[in-house]
C-alpha positions in Angstrom: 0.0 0.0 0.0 1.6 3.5 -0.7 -0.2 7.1 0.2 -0.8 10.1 -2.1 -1.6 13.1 -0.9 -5.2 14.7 -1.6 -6.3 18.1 -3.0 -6.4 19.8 0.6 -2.5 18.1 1.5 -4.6 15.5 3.2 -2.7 11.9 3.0 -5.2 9.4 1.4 -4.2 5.8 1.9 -4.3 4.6 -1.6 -5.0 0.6 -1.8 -2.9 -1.4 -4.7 -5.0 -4.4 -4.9 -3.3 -8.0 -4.0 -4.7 -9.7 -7.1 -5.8 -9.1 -10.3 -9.6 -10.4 -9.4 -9.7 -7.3 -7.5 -9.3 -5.3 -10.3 -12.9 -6.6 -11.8 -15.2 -4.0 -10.1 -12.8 -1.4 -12.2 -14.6 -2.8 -15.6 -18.1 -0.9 -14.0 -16.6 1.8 -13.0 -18.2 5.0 -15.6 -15.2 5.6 -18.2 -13.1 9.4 -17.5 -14.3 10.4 -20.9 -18.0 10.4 -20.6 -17.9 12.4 -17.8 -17.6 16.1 -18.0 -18.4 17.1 -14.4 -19.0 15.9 -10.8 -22.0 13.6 -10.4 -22.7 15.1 -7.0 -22.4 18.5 -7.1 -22.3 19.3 -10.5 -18.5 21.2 -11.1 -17.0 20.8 -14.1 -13.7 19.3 -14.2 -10.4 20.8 -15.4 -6.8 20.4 -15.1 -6.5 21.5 -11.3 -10.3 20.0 -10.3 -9.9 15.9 -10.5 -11.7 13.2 -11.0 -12.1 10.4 -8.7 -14.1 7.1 -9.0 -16.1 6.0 -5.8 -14.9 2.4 -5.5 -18.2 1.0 -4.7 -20.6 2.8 -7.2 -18.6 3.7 -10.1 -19.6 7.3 -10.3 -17.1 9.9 -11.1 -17.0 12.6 -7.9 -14.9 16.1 -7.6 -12.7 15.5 -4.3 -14.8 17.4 -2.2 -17.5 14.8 -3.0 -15.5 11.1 -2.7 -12.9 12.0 -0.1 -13.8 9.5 2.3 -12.5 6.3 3.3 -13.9 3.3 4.4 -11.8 -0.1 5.4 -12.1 -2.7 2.4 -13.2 -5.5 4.7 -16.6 -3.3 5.5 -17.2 -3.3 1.7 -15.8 -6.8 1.1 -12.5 -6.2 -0.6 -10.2 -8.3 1.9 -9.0 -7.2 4.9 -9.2 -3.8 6.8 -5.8 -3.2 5.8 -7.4 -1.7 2.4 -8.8 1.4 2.1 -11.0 2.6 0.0 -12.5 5.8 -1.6 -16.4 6.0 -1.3 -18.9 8.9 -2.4 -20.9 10.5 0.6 -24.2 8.5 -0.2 -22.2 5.0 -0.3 -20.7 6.3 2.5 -23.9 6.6 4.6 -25.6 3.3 2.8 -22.1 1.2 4.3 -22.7 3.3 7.9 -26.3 2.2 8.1 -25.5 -1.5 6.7 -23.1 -1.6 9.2 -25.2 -0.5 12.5 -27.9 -3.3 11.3 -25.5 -5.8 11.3 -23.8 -5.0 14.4 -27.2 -4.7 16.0 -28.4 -8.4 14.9 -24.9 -9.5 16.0 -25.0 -8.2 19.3 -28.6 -9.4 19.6 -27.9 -13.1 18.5 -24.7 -13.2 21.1 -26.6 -15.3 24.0 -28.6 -17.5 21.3 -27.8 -21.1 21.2 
């Protein structure tokens, strides 16, 4: 895994994937060239404003939309080890999917 730093000078951990099966959710991701501006809020991009691919939807996101992280295990991409960059609304869906199954985890702990 090696880091690259993000619009703002924030470090983003940036995942290199262990095989090359890991590399199949790339094949939906929407291609750079159909995509003019962000999906989320609408900027256009240029030279200075990049693109960035939410690596659970496919969508193509300014920074300031898809700068969060979430651990690859969470999303199903091996362990928590890799990180990876999510839009805001696959963001919240993983957050809520996440306190569901926690909750019917910790609710099934004394069941036999």
């Amino acid at each position: 895994m090696f880091s690259k730093t993000g619009g703002r000078g924030v470090s983003m951990p940036i995942s290199k994937p262990d095989s090359d099966s890991s590399n199949d959710y790339k094949k939906y991701w929407m291609p750079d060239d159909q995509c003019k501006e962000c999906y989320e809020c609408g900027i256009l991009f240029t030279t200075f404003k990049r693109r960035h691919h939410c690596r659970l939807c496919g969508q193509i996101f300014c920074y300031d939309c898809c700068s969060d992280v979430i651990s690859g295990k969470i999303a199903g991409y091996g362990d928590a080890e890799v990180r990876l960059r999510v839009c805001k609304y696959c963001l919240q869906s993983k957050s809520k999917h996440q306190k569901v199954e926690r909750k019917r985890s910790n609710t099934n702990k004394g069941l036999i």
